[in-house]
Backbone as JSON, one array per atom type, in Angstrom:
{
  "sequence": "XXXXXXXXXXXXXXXXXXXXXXXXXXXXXXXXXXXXXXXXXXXXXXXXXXXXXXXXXXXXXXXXXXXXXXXXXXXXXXXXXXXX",
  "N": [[89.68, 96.26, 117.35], [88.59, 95.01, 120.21], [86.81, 92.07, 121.75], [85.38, 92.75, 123.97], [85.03, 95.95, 123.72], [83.74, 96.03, 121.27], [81.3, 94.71, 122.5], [80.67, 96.65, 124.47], [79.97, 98.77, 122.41], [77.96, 97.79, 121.04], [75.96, 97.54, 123.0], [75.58, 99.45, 123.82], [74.48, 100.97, 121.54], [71.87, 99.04, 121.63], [70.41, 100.16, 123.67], [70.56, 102.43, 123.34], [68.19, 102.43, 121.32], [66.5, 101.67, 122.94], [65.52, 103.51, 124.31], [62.92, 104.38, 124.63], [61.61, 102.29, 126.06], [61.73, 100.27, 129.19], [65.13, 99.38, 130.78], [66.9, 97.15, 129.49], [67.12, 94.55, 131.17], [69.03, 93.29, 133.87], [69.63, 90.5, 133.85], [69.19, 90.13, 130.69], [71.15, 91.49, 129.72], [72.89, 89.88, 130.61], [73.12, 87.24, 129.2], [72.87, 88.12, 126.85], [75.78, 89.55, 126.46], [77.25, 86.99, 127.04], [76.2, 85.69, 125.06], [77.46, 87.49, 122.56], [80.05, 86.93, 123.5], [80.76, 84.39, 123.04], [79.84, 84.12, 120.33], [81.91, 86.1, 119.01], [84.25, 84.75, 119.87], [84.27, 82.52, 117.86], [84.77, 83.73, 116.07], [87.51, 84.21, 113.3], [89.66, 86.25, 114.3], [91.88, 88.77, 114.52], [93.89, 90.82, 117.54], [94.42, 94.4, 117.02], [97.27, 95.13, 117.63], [98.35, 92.77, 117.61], [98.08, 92.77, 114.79], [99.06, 94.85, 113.7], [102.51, 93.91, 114.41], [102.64, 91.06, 113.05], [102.34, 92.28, 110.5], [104.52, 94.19, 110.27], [106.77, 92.24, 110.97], [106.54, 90.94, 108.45], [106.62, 93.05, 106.64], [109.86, 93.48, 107.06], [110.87, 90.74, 106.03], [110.15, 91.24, 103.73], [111.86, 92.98, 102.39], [114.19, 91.46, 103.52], [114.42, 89.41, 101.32], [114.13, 90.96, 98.98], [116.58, 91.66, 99.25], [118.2, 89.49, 99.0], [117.13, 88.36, 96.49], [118.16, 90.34, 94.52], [120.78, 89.83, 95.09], [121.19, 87.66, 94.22], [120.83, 87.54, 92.03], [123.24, 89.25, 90.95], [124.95, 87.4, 90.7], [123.95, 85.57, 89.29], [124.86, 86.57, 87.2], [127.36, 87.41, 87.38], [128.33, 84.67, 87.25], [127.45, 84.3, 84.69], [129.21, 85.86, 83.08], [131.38, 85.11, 83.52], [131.69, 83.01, 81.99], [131.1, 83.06, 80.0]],
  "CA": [[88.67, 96.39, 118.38], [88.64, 93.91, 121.28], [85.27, 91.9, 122.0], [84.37, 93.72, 125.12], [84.84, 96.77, 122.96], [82.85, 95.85, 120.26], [80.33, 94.52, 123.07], [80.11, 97.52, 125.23], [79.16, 99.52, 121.61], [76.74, 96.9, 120.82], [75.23, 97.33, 124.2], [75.15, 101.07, 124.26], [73.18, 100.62, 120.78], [70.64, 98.36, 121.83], [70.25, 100.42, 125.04], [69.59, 103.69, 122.77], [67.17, 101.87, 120.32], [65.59, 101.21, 123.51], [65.69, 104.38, 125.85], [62.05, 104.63, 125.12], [61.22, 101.08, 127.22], [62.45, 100.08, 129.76], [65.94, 99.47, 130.55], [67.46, 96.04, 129.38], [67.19, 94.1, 132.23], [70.48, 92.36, 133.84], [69.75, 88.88, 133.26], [69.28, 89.65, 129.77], [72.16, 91.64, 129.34], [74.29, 88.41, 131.03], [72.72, 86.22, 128.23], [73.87, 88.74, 125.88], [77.24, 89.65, 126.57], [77.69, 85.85, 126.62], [75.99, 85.41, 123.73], [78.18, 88.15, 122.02], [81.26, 86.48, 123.67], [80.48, 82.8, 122.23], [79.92, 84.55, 118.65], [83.57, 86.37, 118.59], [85.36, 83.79, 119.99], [84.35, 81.65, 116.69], [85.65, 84.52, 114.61], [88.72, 84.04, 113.0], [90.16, 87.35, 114.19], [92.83, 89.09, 115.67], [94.11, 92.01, 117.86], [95.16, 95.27, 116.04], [98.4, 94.74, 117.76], [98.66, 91.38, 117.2], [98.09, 92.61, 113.5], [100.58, 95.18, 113.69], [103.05, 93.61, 114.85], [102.65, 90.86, 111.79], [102.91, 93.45, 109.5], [105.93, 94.99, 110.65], [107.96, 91.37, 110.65], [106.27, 90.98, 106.91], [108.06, 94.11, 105.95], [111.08, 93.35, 107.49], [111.15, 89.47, 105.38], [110.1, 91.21, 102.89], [113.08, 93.49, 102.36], [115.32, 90.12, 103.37], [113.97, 88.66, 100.32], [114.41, 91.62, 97.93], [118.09, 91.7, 99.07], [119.13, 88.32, 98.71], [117.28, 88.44, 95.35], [119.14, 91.12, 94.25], [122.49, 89.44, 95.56], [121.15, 86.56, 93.54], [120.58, 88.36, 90.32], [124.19, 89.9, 90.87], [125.6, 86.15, 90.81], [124.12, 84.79, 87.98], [125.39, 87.52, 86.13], [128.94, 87.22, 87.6], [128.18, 83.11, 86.88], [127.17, 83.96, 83.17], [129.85, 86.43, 82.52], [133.16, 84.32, 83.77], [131.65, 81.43, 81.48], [132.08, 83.53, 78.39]],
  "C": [[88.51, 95.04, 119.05], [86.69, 93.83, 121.08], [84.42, 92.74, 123.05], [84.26, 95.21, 124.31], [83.47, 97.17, 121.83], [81.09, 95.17, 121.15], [79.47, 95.74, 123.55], [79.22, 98.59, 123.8], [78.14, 99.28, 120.97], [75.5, 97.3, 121.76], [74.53, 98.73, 124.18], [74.31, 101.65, 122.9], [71.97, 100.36, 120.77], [69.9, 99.35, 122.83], [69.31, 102.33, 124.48], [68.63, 103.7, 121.92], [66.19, 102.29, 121.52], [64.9, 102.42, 124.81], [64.55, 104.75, 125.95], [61.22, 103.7, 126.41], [62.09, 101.34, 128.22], [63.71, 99.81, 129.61], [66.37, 98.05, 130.57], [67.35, 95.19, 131.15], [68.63, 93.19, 132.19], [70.61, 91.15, 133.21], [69.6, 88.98, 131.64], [70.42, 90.51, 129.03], [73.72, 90.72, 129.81], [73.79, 87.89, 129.79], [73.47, 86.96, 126.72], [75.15, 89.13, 125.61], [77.72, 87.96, 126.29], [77.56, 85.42, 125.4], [77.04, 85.53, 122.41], [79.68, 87.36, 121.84], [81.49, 85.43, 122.88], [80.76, 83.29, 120.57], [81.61, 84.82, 118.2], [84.33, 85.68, 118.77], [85.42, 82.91, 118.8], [84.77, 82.28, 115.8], [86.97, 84.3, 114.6], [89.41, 85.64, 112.74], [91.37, 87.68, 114.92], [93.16, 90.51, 115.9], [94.26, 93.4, 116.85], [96.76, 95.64, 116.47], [99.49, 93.89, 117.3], [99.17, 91.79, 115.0], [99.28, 93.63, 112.95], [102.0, 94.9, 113.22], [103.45, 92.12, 113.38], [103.29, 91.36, 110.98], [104.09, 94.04, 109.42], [107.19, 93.43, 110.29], [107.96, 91.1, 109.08], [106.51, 91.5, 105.95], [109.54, 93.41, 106.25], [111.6, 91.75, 106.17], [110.83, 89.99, 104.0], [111.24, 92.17, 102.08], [114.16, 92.86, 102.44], [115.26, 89.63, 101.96], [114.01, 89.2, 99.34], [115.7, 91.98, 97.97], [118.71, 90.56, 98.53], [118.24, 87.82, 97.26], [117.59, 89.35, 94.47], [120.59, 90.53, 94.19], [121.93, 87.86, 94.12], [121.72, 86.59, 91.62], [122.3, 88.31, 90.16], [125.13, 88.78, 90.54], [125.42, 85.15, 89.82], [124.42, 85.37, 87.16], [126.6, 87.56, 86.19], [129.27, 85.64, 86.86], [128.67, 83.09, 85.24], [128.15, 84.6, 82.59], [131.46, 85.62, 82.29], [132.75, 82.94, 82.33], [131.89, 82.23, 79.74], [133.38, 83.8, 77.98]]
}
């Protein structure tokens, strides 16, 4: 979930807490959206693409890495056998 995402459902929260008052006024839904913005940007997060996309090369290295220790295995066993 993107920040404006996670803003606009924030917003449309506050907005139904509130549907007995009045309605948020602009200026303090600028202060808030910024607010919001400032907050996520300090999170240490990322896309679900982004995270994806990770994931997928993290398989992939991780399947490199169970072949060529496999091939490894197969070599110290060829190693240990010629030496007897």
């Amino acid at each position: 979930m993107n920040s404006d995402d996670l803003y606009n459902q924030f917003q449309k929260n506050v907005t139904e807490a509130l549907s007995g008052a009045q309605s948020i006024s602009g200026e303090l839904q600028h202060l808030l959206r910024a607010s919001m913005t400032k907050t996520l940007a300090g999170l240490d997060i990322v896309s679900r693409d982004e995270f994806d996309a990770q994931q997928a090369v993290l398989l992939r290295s991780r399947k490199k890495i169970d072949i060529l220790e496999q091939q490894l295995a197969e070599l110290e066993t060829l190693l240990t056998s010629q030496d007897k």
